[in-house]
C-alpha positions as CSV (number, residue, x, y, z in Angstrom):
1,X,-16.8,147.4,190.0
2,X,-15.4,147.8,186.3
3,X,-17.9,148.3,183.6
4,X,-17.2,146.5,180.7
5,X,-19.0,145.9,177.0
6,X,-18.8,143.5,174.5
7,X,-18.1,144.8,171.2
8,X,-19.3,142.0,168.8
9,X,-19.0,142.3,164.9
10,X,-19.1,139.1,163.8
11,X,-21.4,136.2,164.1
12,X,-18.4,133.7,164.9
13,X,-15.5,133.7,166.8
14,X,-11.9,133.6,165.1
15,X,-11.6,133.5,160.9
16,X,-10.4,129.8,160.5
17,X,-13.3,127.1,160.5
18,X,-16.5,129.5,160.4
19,X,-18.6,126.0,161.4
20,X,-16.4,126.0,164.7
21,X,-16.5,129.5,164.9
22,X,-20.2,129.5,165.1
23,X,-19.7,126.6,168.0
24,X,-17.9,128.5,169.8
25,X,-20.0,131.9,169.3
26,X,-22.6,130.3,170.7
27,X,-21.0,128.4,173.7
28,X,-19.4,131.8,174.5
29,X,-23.2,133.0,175.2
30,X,-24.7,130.3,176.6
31,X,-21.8,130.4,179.1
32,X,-21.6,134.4,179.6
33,X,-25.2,133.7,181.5
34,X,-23.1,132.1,184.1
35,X,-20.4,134.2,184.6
36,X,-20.9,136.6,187.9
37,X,-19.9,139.4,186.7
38,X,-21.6,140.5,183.5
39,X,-21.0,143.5,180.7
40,X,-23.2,146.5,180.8
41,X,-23.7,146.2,177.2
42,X,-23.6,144.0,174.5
43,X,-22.9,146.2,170.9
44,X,-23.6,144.5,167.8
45,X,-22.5,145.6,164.5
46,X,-21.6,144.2,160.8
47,X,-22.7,140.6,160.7
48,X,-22.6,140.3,165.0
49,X,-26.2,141.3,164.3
50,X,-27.5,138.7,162.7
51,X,-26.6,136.5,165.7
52,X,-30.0,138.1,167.0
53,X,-32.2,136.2,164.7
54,X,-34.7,133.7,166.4
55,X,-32.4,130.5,164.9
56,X,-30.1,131.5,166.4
57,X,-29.1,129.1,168.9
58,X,-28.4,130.6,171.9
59,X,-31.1,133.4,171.7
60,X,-32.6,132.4,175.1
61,X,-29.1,133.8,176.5
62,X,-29.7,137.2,175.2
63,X,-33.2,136.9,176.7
64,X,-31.9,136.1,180.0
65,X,-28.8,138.4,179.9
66,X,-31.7,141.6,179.3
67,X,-33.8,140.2,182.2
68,X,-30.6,140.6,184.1
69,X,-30.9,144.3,182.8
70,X,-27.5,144.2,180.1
71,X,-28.4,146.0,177.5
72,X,-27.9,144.7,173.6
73,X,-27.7,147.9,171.3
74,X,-27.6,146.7,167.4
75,X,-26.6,149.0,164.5
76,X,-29.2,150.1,162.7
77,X,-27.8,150.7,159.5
78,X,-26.3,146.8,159.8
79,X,-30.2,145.5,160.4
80,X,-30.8,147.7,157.4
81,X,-27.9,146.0,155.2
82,X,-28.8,142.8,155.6
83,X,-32.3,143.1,155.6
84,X,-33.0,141.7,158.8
85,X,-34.6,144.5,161.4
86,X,-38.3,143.1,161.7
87,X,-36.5,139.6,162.5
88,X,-34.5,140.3,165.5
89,X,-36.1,138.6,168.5
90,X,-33.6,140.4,171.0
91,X,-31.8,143.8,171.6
92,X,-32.9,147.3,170.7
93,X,-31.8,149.5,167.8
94,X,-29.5,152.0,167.6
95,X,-26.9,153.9,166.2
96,X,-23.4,154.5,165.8
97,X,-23.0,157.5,167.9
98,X,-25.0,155.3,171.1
99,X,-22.9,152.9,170.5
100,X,-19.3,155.1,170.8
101,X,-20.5,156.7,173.4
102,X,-21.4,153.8,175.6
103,X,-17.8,152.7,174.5
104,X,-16.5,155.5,175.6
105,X,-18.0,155.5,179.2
106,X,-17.1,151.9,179.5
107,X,-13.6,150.7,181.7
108,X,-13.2,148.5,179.0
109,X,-14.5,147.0,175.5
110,X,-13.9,143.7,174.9
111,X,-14.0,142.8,171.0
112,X,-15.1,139.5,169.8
């Protein structure tokens, strides 16, 4: 089976409309639940983290996708930057060398 991760450093998909960018974000979660095969990882950096935040509103995907034992690593020093690492209400923290080296391992990284 290939092992893939999602690499995800943004809190939207594409750069055009950020309001349908954050549609899509979270329709791209709330679908990934479904999927049958899922990513061994899910590696949040830059402004990816803050999709971690309880208002966020398909944090009850990243919930499930952990019970389903994916693990969500998020930068540390991202959390740090935007003030944000007592509010995260899913993942664990880490750092940049966990995070390249689970890249590294993978068969493939998918970037979003």
């Amino acid at each position: 089976m290939l092992k893939f991760v999602y690499f995800i450093s943004s809190d939207k998909i594409g750069n055009q409309d950020a309001a349908l960018g954050h549609i899509l974000m979270r329709n791209f979660f709330r679908k990934l639940i479904e999927a049958s095969e899922k990513p061994t990882h899910l590696l949040f950096v830059e402004s990816g983290v803050k999709l971690l935040l309880p208002e966020f509103e398909a944090n009850e995907a990243f919930k499930q996708l952990e019970e389903e034992g994916v693990k969500l690593l998020v930068c540390k020093t991202c959390l740090d930057f935007y003030g944000i690492a007592k509010k995260i209400s899913a993942g664990e923290e880490s750092d940049m060398p966990s995070i390249i080296k689970v890249m590294h391992e993978a068969d493939k990284v998918i970037s979003l």
